[in-house]
Every structure is written in C-alpha cells, then in structure tokens.
C-alpha positions as CSV (number, residue, x, y, z in Angstrom):
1,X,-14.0,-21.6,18.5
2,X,-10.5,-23.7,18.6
3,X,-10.4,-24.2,15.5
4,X,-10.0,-20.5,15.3
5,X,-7.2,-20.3,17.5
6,X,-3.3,-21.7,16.8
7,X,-0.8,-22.7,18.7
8,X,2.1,-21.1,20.1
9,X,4.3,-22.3,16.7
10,X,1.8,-20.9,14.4
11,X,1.4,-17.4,16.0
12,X,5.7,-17.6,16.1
13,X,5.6,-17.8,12.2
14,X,3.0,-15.4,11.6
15,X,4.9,-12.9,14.0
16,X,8.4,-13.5,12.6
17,X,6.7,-13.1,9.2
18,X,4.5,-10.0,10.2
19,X,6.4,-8.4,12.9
20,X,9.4,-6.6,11.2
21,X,7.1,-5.8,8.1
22,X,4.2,-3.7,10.8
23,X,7.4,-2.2,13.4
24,X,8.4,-1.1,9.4
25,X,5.8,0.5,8.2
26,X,4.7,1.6,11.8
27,X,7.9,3.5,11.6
28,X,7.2,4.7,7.8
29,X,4.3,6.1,8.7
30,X,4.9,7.5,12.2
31,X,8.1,9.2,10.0
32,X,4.6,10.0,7.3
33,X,3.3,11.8,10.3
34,X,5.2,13.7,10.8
35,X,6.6,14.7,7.1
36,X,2.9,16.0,7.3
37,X,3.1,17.9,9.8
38,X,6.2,20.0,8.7
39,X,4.5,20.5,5.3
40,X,1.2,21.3,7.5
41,X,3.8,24.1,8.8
42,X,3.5,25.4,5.8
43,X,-0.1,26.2,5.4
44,X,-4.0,24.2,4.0
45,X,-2.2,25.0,0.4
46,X,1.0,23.2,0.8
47,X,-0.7,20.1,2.8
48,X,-3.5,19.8,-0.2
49,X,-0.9,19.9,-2.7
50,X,1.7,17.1,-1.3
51,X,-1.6,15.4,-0.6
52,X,-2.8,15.1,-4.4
53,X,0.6,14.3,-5.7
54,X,1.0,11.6,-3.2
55,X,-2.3,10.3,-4.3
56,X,-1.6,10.3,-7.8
57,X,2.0,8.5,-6.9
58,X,-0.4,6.2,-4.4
59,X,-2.1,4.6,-7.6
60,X,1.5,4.1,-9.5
61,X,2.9,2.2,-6.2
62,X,-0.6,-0.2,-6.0
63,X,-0.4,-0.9,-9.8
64,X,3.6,-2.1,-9.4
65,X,2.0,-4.1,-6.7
66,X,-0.6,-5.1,-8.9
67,X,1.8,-5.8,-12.0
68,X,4.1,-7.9,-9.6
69,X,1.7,-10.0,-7.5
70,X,1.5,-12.8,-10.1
71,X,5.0,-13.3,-9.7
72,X,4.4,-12.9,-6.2
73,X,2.0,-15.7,-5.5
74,X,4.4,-18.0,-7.7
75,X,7.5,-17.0,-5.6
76,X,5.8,-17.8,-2.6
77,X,4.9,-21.6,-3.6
78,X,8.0,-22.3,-5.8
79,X,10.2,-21.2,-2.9
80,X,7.6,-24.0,-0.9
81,X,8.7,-26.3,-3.4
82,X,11.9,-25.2,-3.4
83,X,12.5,-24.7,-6.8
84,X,15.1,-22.2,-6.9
85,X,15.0,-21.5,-10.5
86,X,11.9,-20.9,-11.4
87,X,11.6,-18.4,-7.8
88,X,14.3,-16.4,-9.9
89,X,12.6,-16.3,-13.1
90,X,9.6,-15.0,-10.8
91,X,12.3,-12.2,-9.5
92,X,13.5,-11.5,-13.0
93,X,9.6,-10.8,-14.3
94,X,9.4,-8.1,-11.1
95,X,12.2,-6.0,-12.0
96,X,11.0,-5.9,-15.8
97,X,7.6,-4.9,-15.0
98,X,8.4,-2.6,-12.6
99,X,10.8,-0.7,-14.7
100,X,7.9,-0.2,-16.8
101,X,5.3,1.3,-14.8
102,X,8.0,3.4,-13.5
103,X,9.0,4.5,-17.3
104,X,5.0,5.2,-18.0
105,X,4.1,6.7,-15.1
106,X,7.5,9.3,-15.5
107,X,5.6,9.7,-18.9
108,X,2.6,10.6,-17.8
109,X,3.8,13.0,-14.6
110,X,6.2,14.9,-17.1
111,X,3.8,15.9,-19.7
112,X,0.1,16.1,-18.0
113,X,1.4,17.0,-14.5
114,X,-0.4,20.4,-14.2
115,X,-4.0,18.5,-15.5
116,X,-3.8,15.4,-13.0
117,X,-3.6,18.1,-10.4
118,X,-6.3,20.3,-11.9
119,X,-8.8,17.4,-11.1
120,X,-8.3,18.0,-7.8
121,X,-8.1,22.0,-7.3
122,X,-8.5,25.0,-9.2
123,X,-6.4,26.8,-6.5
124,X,-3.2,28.7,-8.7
125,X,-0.7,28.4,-5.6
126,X,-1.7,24.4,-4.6
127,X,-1.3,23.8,-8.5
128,X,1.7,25.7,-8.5
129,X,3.1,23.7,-5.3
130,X,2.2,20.4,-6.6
131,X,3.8,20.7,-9.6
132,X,7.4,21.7,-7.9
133,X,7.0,18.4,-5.9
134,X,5.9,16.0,-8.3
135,X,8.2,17.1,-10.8
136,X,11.2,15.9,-7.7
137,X,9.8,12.7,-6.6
138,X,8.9,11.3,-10.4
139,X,12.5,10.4,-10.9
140,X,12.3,8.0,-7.2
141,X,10.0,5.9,-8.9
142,X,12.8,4.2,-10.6
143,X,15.1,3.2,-7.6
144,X,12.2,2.2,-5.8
145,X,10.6,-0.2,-8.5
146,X,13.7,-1.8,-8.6
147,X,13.8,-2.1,-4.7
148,X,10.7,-3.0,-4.1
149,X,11.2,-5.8,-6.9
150,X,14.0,-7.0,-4.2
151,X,12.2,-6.6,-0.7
152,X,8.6,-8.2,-2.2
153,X,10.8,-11.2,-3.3
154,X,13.2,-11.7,0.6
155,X,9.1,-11.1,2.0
156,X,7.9,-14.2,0.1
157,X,10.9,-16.2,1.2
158,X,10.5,-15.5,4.9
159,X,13.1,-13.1,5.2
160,X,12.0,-9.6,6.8
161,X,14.0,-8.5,9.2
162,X,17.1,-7.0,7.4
163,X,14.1,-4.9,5.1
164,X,13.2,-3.2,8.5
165,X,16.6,-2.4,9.2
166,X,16.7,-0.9,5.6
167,X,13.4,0.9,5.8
168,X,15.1,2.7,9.4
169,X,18.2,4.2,7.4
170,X,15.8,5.3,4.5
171,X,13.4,7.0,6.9
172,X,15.6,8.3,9.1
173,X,17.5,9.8,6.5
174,X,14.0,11.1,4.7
175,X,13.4,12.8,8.2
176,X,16.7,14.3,8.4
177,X,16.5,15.8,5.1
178,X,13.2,17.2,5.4
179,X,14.0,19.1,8.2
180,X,16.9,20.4,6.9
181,X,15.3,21.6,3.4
182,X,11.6,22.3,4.1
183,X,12.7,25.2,6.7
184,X,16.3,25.9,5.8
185,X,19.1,25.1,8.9
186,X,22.5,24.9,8.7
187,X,23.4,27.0,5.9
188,X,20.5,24.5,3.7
189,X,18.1,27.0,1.8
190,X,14.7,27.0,2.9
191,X,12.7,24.8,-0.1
192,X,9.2,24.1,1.2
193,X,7.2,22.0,-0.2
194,X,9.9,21.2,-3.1
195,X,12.6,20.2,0.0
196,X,10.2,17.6,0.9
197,X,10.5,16.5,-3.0
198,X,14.2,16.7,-2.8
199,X,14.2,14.3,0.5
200,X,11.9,12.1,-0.7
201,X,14.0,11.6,-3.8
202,X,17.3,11.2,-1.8
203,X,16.0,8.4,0.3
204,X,14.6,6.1,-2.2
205,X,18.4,5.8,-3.6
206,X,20.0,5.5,-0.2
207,X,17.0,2.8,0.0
208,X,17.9,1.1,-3.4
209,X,21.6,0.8,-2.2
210,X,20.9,-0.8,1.2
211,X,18.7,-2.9,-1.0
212,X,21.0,-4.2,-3.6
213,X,23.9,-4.9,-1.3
214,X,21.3,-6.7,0.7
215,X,20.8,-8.5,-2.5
216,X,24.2,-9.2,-3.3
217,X,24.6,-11.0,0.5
218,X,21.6,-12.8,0.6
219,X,19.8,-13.2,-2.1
220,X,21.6,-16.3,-3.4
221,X,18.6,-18.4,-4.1
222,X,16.8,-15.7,-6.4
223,X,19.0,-13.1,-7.7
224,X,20.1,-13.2,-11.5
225,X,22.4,-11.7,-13.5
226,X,21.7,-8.4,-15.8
227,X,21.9,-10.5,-19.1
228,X,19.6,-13.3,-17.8
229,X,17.1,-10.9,-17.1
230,X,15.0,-11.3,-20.1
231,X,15.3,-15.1,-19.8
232,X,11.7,-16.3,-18.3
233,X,10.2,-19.2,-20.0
234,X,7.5,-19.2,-21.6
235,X,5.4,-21.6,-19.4
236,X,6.2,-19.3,-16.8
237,X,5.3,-16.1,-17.8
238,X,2.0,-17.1,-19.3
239,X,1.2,-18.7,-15.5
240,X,2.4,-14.8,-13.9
241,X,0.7,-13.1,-16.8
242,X,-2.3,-14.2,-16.8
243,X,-2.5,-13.7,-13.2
244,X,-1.0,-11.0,-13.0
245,X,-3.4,-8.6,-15.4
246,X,-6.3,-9.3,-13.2
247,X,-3.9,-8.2,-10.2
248,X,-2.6,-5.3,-11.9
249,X,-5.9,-4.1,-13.0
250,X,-7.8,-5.0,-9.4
251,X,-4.8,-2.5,-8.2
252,X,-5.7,0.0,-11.1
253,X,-9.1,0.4,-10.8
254,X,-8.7,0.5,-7.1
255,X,-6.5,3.0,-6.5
256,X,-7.9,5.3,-9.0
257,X,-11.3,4.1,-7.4
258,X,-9.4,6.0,-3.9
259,X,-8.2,8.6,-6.1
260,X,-11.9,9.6,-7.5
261,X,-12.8,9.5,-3.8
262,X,-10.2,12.2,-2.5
263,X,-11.6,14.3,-5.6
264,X,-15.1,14.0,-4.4
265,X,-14.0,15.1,-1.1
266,X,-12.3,18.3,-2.5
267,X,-15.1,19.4,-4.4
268,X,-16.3,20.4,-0.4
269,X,-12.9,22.9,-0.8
270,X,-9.2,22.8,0.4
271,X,-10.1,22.6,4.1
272,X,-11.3,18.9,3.0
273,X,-8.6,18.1,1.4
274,X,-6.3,19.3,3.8
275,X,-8.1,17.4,6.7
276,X,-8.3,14.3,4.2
277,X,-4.2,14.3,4.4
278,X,-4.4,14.7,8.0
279,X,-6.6,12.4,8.9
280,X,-5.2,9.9,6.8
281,X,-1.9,10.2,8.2
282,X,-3.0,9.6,11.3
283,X,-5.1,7.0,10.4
284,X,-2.3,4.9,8.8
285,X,-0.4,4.7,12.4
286,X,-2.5,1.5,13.0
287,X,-3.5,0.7,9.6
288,X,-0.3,-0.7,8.9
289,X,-0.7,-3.8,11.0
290,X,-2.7,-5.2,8.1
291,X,0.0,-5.0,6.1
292,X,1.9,-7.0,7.4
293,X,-1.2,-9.4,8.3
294,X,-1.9,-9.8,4.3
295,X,1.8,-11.1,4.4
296,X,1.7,-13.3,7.0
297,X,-1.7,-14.9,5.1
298,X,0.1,-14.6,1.1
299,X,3.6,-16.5,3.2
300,X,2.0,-18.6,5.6
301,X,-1.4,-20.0,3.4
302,X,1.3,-19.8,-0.2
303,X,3.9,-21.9,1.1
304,X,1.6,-24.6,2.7
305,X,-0.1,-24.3,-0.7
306,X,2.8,-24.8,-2.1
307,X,4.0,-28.1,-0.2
308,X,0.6,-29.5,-1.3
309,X,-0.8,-29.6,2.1
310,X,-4.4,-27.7,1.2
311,X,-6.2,-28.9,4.2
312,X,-3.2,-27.3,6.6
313,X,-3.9,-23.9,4.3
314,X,-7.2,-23.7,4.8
315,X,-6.8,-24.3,8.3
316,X,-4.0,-21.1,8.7
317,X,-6.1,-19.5,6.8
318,X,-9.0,-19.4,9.1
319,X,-6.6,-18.6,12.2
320,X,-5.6,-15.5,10.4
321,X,-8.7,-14.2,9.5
322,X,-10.2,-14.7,13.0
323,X,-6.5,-13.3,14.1
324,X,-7.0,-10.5,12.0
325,X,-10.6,-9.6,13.5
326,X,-9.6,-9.4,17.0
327,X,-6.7,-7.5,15.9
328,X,-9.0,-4.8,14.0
329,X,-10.7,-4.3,17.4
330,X,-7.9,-3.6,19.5
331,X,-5.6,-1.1,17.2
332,X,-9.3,0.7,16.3
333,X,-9.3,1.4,19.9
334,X,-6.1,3.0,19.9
335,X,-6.8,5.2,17.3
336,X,-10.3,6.0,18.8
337,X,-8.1,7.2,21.9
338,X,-5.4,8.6,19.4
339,X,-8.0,11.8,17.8
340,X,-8.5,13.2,21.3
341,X,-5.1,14.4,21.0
342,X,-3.1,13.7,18.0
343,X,-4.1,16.8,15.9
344,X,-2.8,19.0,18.5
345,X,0.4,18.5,16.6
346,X,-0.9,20.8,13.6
347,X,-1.0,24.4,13.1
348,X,-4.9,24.1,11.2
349,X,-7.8,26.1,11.7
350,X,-10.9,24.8,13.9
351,X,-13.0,23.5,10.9
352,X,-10.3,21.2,9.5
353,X,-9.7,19.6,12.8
354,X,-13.4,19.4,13.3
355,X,-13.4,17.3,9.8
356,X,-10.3,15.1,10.5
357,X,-11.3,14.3,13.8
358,X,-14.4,13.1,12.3
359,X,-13.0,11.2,9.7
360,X,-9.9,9.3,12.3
361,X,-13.3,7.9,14.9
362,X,-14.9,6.7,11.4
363,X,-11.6,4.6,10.4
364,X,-11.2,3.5,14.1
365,X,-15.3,2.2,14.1
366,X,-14.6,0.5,10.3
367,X,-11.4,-0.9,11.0
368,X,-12.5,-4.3,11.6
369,X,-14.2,-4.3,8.2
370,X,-11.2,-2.7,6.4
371,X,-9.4,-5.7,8.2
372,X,-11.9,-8.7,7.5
373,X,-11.8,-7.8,3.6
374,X,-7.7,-7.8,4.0
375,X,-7.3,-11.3,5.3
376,X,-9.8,-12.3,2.5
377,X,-8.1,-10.5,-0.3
378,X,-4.9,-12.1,0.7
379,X,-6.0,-15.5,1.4
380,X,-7.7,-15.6,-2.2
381,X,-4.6,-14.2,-4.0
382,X,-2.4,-16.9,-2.2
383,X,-4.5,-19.9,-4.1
384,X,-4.0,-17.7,-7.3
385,X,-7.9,-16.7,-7.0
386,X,-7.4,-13.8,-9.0
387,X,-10.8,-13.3,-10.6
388,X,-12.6,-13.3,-6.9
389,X,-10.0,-10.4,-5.8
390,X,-10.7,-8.4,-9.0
391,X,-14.9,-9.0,-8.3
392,X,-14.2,-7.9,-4.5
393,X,-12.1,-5.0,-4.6
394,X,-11.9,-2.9,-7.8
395,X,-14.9,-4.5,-9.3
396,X,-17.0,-3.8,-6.5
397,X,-15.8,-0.2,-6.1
398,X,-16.3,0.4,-9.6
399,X,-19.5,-0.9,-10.0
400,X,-20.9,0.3,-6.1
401,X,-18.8,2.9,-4.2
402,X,-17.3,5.3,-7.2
403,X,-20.7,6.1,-8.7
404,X,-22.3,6.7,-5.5
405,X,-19.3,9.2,-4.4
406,X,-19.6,11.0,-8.0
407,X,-23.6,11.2,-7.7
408,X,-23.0,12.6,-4.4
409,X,-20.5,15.5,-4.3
410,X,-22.3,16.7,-7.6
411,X,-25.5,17.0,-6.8
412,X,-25.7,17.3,-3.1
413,X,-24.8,19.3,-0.4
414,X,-23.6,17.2,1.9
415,X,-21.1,18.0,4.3
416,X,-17.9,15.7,3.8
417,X,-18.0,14.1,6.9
418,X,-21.1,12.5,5.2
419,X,-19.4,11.5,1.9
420,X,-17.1,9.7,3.6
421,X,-18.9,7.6,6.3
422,X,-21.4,6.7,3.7
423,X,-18.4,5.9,1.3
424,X,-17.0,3.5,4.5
425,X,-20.4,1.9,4.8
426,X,-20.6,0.7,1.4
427,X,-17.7,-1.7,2.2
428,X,-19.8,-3.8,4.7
429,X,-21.6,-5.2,1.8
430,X,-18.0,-6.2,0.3
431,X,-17.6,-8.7,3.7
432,X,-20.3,-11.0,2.4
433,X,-19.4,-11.7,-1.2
434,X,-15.4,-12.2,0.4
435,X,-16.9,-14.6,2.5
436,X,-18.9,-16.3,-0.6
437,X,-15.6,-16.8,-2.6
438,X,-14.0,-17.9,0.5
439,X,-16.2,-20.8,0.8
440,X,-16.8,-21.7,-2.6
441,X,-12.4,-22.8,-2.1
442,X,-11.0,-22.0,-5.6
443,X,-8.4,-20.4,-3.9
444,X,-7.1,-23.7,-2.9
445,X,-4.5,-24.6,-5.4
446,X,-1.4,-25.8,-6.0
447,X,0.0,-23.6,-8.5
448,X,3.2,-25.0,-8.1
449,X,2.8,-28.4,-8.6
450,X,0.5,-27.4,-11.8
451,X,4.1,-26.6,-13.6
C-alpha cells in the first residue's frame, strides 16, 4: 500500500499543478450552473435547445483537444528537457490546427445548423431557439482556439495559476452578461435564449485578451512571432502528427460517441433532454476535479518522462491513479448529498426532476470508474501511447456502448433512467483493458530524447 502513497513534495506538485486548474473549472461550472438555470427560467424548450447546441460545440472543443494533444505530450517533455525551441514549434502547431477546426466547424454550423439540431428534436420552437444561439456562439470558437492554444501550452509548463485568474474575469463577465440580456435590466432588451449567445460570445474575447497579454508577459520561452508561425520542422511535425491523428480521432469518435448518447436519450421526449442538461450541470460541479487530475498525471508523469527518469514515472503514475480513486469516492459523496437539494434551484415539472435526480445518484455511484479510466487515459497519453487511448476510449465506445444505446432507444421502451445506467455500466468493462495497457508499459517513453 506505500507504494501507493507520496510524500508531502509530491502531493505539493500535483496540487500546485491541479489546484488552480479544479478551483477553475469548479468555478466555470458552478458559473455553468447556473447559466442553466436562467435559461431553465425560460422553459423545457429553451433548456433542450442550449442543451443540443452546446453538445454539438462539446464535440468541436474535444476534437481541438484532440488535434492539439500531440503537441501537447511533446510540450510537456521538451519543456522537461528544456529545449525551448522545439516547445515553441509545439506552440506554433496548436495555434495552426486550432484555427482550423475553428474555420470547419464555423462551416459546418453556418450551412447545416438547422439539420445537426433536427437529430435531436422535431420540436419547431427548440429548433427555432437553437438556431438563434448557435448562429451567436459559432463566431467564439475562433478567440477561444487561439486561447486555448495559449493556456494548454503555460499548463504543460507548470504554470496555472494566472489561467484561473483569467478564467474569473471571463466567467464573471459571462455571468454578468447573461443576466443582463436573457431577462432584460437596465435599459438591456430582454434576448432569451439568444442573450445567452450574445454573453457567451462576449466572454471568449475578453478571455482571448487576458490571454494574449498573459502571453506577451510570460510566455517568453514559447511564444513566436506571426511570420514564424508556419515554421515547424519537419521532424517535428511528423512526431505531433502522427500522434496527434489518433488523438484527434480518439476525441472525434468520442464526443460524437456522447453526442449519439444525448440523441438516444431524447428520442424518450424533451423532458429527457431537458433533465439530461440539468443533470449534467450539476453533475460537472465535482467532475471537474478530474480535470485537473489528468493534468497533474500528463505534467507530473511527461516531464519525469521527459528527464529520462522512467522508473520515477511509473512510480507517480501509480500515486496518481490510487490518488485519483480515493478522490472519486469522496467528491461522489458530495454529489450523492448534492441531488437532495440542488434541483430546488429550477423552475421544472415533477417528471424532469424525477429523471435528473436519477441520473446525478448514477454519476455520484460511477464516479470512481469515470475517474480510474481518467488517470489511465492520461498516464498512457503522457508516454505518447496513443494507439491504447484510441482502443480504450472512442474505440471501445464505438465498437460497445454506441450500438447498444442505438439498439435500445429504437426498439425498446425503456424508460431513460434505464438507457443511461445501462450506458454507465458498460464503462466498467473499459477499467480492465486500461489496466491491461497499463501493464503491458508502452507508455513509458522518452519521446524527447527520441529527437
């Protein structure tokens, strides 16, 4: 069991790693929550709507993740090895690609909007309210690939703390804003669901600013200048490319994996898919921590992979995982405790409590899976492991979970309380083939060194 267990130094990193990233999206989310609830003001219609927009805008954000976490494992272990300029050809790949997916996916929100969102409703009035917000937020996607391109890259250097400060002003301000132009005050028109849009939209640049002047300060070892941006050799990019497609496609599959799932559930009608939103709102106030777990593994297991010390990696690796674990336990207590009360806040009839109530004790019970298959994921994408990550996650929800949920809501008549805990189950399964990549060690590399 020691073996398990670090020291006071090594739970110091992993909390000044984790800690500003989880109090950050801890307050995203709790700001989420309550976004959600002012659009829940609203009425089923409006919260279904933001719901399947977000969803949609959900898979764009995971495949930028996806398309940048080649780079990412190579910024973590060059910045081990402290070489400076490759870490900013690794930066310089991130803002390329995620220019791009925020160029396609513009494409694809602009001209087949309206038939994304049929997928999900036949409902004129959700349609009709989904369309008014997703044509706002489609233009944030381009501030925020750039500033996410920025914040990924200070994570994998250590630096977090000034991206929570960041994250405050953006939220705060996305908060602010909301208010203002979902109801009207002040002399501000009353926009609904398209003043959520509008707020949205206005935080990602306030975001992007904060972010480049953050840049600008203290971003000396990575940044670049605008004409160097195309300069990446070619060594280089072949090493983030061909981990990076396996990544990107792992985030794909995925998310549209999560996306099929939330269609499944609102073939049961728009009081799923309103409790769906609900629920998962709620749900993501204790999620988060694994966020910033997965970076404290990709920092903490990258650099020591990076410095050549692969026994030391392993051994952080294991302390995170069993770290992880007991972690999963505690915060799925708190949200067991949390759906006695929490959806007091809404304004929703009796059966769409009933479902979301149902659905936040199923993530609280699961949440040490969900958490176990986290530290895994992570830990295999830190040794550049790609092909085990793609098997575990998309390939696995592709191949298992996705048909099952299709075969289901189509030709039964089950309630969706039972779509999704048998959906949740099928990821226990998943534990054991992490754990059989794990052990097999191709995850422990040197990637760095290999240049």
């Amino acid at each position: 069991m020691k073996r398990f267990i670090g020291d006071k130094a090594f739970y110091r990193n992993l909390f000044i790693v984790a800690l500003p990233i989880v109090i950050q999206q801890l307050i995203t989310s709790s700001v989420q929550l309550v976004d959600n609830v002012m659009v829940g003001q609203l009425g089923k219609l409006a919260i279904g709507s933001v719901s399947v927009v977000n969803q949609l805008y959900f898979v764009v954000i995971l495949v930028t993740f996806g398309a940048m976490g080649g780079a990412g494992v190579l910024t973590a272990q060059y910045f081990g090895a402290k070489d400076h300029d490759k870490l900013k050809q690794t930066f310089r790949f991130k803002i390329l690609i995620g220019l791009s997916v925020a160029f396609i996916s513009f494409f694809l929100f602009t001209f087949f909007g309206k038939s994304l969102i049929s997928l999900f409703t036949t409902n004129s009035q959700t349609i009709e309210f989904g369309l008014g917000y997703m044509n706002i937020i489609k233009w944030s996607m381009f501030p925020w690939a750039i500033s996410i391109s920025i914040s990924n890259t200070f994570r994998e250097t250590g630096i977090t703390k000034p991206l929570l400060y960041i994250s405050l002003v953006a939220i705060i301000t996305n908060t602010i804003l909301n208010y203002f132009l979902i109801f009207g005050s002040f002399g501000v028109p009353k926009l609904g669901v398209e003043g959520a849009g509008i707020a949205t939209l206005i935080s990602r640049f306030v975001e992007f600013g904060l972010m480049f002047i953050l840049l600008l300060k203290k971003g000396e070892i990575f940044r670049t200048k605008v004409k160097n941006v195309f300069h990446i050799d070619k060594s280089i990019l072949l090493t983030i490319v061909i981990m990076a497609i396996p990544l990107t496609l792992n985030e794909a599959l995925w998310s549209t994996g999560q996306t099929v799932f939330l269609q499944a559930y609102s073939t049961r009608g728009d009081d799923a898919l309103a409790a769906m939103n609900i629920a998962n709102a709620i749900s993501q106030l204790v999620f988060v921590a694994f966020g910033g777990i997965g970076t404290g593994v990709a920092v903490l297991v990258g650099n020591t992979l990076g410095k050549n010390d692969l026994r030391l990696a392993k051994d952080n690796a294991e302390k995170l995982i069993f770290f992880a674990l007991m972690f999963a336990v505690f915060t799925g207590i708190l949200l067991f405790i949390f759906s006695f009360f929490v959806l007091d806040l809404y304004n929703v009839s009796e059966e769409i409590d009933k479902i979301a109530v149902f659905v936040i004790r199923t993530n609280a019970i699961f949440i040490p899976v969900y958490s176990f298959n986290v530290a895994m994921y992570f830990t295999l994408r830190a040794g550049g492991d790609t092909r085990s990550t793609l098997m575990m996650d998309a390939g696995y929800i592709w191949v298992v979970s996705v048909p099952i949920a299709l075969i289901l809501s189509r030709m039964t008549n089950l309630p969706v309380t039972m779509l999704f805990l048998i959906i949740q189950i099928l990821d226990i399964p998943k534990m054991v083939f992490a754990l059989s990549r794990y052990r097999k060690e191709h995850w422990m590399k040197n990637l760095a060194l290999s240049e």
